[in-house]
C-alpha positions as CSV (number, residue, x, y, z in Angstrom):
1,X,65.4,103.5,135.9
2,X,62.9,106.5,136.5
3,X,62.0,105.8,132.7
4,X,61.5,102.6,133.0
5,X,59.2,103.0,136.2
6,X,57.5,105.7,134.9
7,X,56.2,103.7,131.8
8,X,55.4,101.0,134.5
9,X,53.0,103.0,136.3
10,X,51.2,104.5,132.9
11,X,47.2,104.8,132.8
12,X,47.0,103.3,136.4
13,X,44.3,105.3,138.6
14,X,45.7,107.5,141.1
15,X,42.9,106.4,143.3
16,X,43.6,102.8,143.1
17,X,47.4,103.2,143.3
18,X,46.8,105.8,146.6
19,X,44.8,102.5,148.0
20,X,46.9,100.3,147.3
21,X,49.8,102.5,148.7
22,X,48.1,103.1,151.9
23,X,47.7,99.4,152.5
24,X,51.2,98.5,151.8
25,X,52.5,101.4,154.4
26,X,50.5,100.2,156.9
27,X,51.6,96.3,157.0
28,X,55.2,97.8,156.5
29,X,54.8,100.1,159.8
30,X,53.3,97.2,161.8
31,X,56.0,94.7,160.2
32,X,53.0,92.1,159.6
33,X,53.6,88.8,159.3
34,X,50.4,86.4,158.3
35,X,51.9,84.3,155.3
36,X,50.8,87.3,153.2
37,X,53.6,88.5,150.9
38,X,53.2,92.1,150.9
39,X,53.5,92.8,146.9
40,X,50.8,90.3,146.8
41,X,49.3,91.7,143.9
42,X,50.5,93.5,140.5
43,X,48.2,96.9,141.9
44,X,50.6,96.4,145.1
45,X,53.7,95.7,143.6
46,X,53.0,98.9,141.3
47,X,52.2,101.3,144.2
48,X,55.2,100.0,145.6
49,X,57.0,101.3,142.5
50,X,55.2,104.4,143.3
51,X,55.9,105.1,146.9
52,X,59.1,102.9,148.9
53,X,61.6,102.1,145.3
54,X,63.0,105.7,145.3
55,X,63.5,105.8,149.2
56,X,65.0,102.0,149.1
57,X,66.8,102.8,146.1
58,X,68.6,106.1,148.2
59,X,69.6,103.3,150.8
60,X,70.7,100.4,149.2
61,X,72.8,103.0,147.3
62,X,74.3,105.1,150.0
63,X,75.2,101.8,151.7
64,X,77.0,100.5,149.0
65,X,78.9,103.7,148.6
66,X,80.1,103.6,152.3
67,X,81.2,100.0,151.6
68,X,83.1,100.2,148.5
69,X,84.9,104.0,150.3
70,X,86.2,101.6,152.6
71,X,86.8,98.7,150.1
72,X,88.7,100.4,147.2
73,X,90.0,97.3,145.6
74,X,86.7,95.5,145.7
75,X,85.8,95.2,142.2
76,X,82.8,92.3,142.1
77,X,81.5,90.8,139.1
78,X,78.8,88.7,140.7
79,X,76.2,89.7,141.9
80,X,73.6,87.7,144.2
81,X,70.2,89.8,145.5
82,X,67.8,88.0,147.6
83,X,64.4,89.3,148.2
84,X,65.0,91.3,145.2
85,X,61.9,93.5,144.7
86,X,61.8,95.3,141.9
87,X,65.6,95.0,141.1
88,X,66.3,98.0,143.6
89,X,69.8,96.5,144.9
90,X,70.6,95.5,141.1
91,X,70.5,99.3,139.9
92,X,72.0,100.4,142.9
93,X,75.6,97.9,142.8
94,X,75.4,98.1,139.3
95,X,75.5,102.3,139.3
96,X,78.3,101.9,142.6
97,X,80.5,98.4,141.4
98,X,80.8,98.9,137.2
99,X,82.6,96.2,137.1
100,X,79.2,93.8,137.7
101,X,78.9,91.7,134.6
102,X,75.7,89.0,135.7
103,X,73.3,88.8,138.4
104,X,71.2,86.3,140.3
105,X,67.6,87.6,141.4
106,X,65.7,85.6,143.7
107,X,62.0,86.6,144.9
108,X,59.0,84.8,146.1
109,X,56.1,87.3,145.0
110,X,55.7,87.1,141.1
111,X,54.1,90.3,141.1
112,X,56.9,92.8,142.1
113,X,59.4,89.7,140.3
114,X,57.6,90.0,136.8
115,X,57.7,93.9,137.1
116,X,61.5,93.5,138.3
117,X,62.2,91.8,135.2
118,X,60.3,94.0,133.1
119,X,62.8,96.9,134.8
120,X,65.9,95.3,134.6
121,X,65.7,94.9,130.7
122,X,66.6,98.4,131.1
123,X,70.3,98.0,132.9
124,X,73.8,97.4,131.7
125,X,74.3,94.2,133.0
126,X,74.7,91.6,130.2
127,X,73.3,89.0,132.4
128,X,70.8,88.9,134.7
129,X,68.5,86.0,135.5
130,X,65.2,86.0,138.0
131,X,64.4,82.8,140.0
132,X,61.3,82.4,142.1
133,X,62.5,81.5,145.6
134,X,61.0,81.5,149.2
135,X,64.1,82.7,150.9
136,X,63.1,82.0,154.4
137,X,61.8,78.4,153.8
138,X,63.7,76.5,150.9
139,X,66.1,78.9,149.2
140,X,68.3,76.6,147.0
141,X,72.0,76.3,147.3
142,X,73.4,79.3,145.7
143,X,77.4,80.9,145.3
144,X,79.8,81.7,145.1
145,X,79.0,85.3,144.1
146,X,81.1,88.0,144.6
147,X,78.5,90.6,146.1
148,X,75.7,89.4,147.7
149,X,72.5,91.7,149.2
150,X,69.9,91.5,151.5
151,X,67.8,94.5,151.3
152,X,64.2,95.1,153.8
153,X,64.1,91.4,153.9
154,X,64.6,90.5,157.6
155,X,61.5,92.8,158.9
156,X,59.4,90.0,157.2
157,X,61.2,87.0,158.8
158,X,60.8,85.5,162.3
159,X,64.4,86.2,164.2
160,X,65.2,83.0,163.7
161,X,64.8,82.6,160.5
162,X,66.4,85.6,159.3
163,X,69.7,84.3,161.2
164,X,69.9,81.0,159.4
165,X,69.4,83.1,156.1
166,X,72.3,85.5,156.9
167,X,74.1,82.8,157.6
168,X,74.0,81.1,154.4
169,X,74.5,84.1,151.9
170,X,77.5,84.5,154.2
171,X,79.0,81.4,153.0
172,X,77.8,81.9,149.5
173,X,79.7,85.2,149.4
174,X,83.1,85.4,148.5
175,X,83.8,88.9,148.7
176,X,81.1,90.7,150.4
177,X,77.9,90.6,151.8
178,X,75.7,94.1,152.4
179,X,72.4,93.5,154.7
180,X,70.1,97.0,154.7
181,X,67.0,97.5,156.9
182,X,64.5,100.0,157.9
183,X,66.5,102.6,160.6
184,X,64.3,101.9,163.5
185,X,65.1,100.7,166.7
186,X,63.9,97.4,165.5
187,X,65.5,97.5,162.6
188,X,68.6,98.3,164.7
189,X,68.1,95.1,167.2
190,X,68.0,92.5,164.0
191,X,71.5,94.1,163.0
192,X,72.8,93.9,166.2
193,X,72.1,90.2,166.0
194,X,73.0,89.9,162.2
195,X,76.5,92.0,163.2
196,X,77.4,89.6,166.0
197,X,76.8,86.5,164.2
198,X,78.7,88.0,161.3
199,X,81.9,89.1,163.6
200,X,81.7,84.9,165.2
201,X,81.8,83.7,161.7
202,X,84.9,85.6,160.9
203,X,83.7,88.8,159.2
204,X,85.5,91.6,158.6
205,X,83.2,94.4,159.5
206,X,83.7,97.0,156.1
207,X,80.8,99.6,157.3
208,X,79.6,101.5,158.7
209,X,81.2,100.0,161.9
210,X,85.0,101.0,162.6
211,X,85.3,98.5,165.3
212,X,84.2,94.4,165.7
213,X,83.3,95.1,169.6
214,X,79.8,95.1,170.9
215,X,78.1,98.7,169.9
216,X,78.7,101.2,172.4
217,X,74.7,102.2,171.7
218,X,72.2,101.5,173.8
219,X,68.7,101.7,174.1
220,X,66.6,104.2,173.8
221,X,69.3,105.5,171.5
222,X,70.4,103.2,168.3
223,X,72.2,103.4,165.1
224,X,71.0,104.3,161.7
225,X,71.6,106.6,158.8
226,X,69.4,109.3,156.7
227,X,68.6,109.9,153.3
228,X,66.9,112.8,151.4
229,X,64.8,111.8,148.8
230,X,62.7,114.0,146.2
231,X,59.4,113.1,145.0
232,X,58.3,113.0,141.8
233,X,54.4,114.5,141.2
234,X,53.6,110.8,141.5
235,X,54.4,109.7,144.3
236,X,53.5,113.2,146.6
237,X,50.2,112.2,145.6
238,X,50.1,108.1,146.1
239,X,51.5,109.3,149.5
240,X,49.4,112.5,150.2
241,X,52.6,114.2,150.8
242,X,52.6,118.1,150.9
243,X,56.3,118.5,150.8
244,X,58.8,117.6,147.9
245,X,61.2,115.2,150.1
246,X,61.0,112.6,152.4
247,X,63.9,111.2,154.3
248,X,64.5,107.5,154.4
249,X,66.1,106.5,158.1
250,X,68.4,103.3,157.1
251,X,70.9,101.0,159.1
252,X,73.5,98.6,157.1
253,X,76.1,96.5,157.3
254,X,78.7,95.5,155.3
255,X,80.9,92.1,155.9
256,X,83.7,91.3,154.0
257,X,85.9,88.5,153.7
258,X,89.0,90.5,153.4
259,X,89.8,93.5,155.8
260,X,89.3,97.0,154.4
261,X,90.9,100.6,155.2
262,X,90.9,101.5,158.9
263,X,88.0,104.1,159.3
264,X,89.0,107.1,161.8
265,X,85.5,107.3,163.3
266,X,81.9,107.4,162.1
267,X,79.8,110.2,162.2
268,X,76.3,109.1,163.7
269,X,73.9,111.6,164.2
270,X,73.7,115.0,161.9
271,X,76.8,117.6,163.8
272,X,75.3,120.6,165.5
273,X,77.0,123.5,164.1
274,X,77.0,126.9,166.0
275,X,79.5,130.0,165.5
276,X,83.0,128.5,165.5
277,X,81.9,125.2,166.8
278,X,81.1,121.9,165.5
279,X,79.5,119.2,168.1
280,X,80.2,115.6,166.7
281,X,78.7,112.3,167.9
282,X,81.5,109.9,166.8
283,X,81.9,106.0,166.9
284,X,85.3,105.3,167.3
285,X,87.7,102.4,166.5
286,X,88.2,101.6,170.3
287,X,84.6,100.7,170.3
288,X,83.4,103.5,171.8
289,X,81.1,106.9,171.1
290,X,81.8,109.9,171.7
291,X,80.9,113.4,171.8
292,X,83.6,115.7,170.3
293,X,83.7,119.6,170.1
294,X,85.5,120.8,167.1
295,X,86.4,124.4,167.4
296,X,88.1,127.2,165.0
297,X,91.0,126.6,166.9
298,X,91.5,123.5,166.0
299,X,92.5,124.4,162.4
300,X,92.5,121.7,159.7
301,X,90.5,120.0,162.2
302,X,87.4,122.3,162.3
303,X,87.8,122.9,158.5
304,X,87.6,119.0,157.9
305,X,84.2,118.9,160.4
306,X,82.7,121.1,158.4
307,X,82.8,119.3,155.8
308,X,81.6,116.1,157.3
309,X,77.6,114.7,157.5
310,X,75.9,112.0,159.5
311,X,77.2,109.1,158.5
312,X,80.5,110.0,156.5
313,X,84.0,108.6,158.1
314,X,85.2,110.9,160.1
């Protein structure tokens, strides 16, 4: 895929990309909505290429690896991505789930769909097929597919709207359906609403959560999960970046129509390590969080907290 992306952005001015980068931060920050498609343009969709695919890649993929810890029999062959981008979620499940054989790609903006295409030619799949489709308005009936993704979509729908549009990949997945946005506490708020409606259609909730009760979270404090990402030359410069990393904050959710193994607890912010002590904010299967305090004297315990990161079962 870096190939692939790197032949993309060949002979494109840095200046133009850094504009065009710039812009598309800026309506992502204030989640704009003004009938605009963000990747209105090809220079957009490249920068895009540029700048957000590694960081949404990092996401999409760590989610999907929580899910299928949880789900170890889940072996999907179809595969259903709506607002599809640049293909990120189709790399991602096809790298996690090998056992993908076709996928559905639906998009509305046929900049970023025509360079998602172009990418895709790239991956193992043996079939995959692009539709243009306005998911929030007249998205065709679709399913069953075993997988089905929803990936920084909802931050560009009304509330409304994004409701009735988890509600129908629900019922055109018949394994599982994975719904990633942006870690912020708005971010967190449209899962919150996504999870509940999930859990009163009959979900089984395979991650992160290890509970179906309201989240024991509340305001100002909320839920999400962190990736490190490294930057290539490229994109340091698109973004003016000085240092060689950026960490994407993400929150997820995966619903399944089976039940997967029980998690222990979820780790949910980074554990504070000191001399002989480990400090662990936990979400627990009783629907609660918790701080724990994992000491040396606690054996197997404090050697298995060492071990453990934000957002690994605990």
């Amino acid at each position: 895929m870096r190939l692939a992306v790197e032949a993309a952005l060949e002979g494109i001015p840095l200046a133009e990309l850094k504009r065009a980068a710039d812009l598309l931060s800026r309506r992502y920050r204030a989640e704009t909505r003004d009938g605009t498609l963000h990747l209105s343009s090809d220079l957009a969709a490249r920068a895009y290429l540029a700048t957000r695919l590694p960081a949404t890649y990092a996401a999409v993929r760590a989610s999907m690896e929580s899910a299928a810890e949880l789900t170890p029999d889940f072996t999907p062959k179809s595969l259903l991505d709506v607002g599809a981008g640049p293909g990120t979620a189709l790399w991602a499940a096809s790298d996690c789930w090998p056992s993908l054989e076709k996928a559905v790609m639906l998009e509305a903006s046929p900049a970023i769909r025509a360079l998602g295409q172009e990418l895709s030619r790239h991956s193992q799949l043996l079939e995959t097929e692009w539709r243009a489709a306005d998911v929030a308005r007249n998205l065709a009936d679709t399913g069953p597919f075993d997988l089905v993704t929803l990936a920084y979509v909802l931050d560009e729908l009304s509330p409304e709207e994004g409701l009735r549009l988890v509600e129908r990949l629900w019922q055109a997945a018949k394994g599982m359906l994975l719904v990633v946005e942006p870690g912020t506490p708005a971010g967190w708020r449209r899962m919150m609403a996504v999870r509940k409606r999930l859990v009163d259609q009959g979900a089984h909730l395979a991650a992160p959560c290890p509970h179906a009760a309201s989240c024991p979270l509340k305001e100002p404090d909320w839920c999400h999960f962190s990736r490190r990402v490294a930057r290539s030359r490229l994109h340091r410069l698109a973004k003016g970046g000085e240092v060689p990393w950026e960490d994407e904050k993400y929150i997820y959710l995966a619903a399944a129509r089976f039940p997967g193994v029980a998690a222990e607890a979820r780790v949910l912010a980074p554990p504070k390590a000191s001399s002989g002590k480990i400090e662990l904010k936990l979400c627990l299967p009783g629907g609660q969080a918790e701080e724990r305090l994992v000491t040396k004297r606690d054996g197997e315990g404090y050697r298995k907290a060492r071990r453990l990161d934000w957002g690994d079962v605990g």
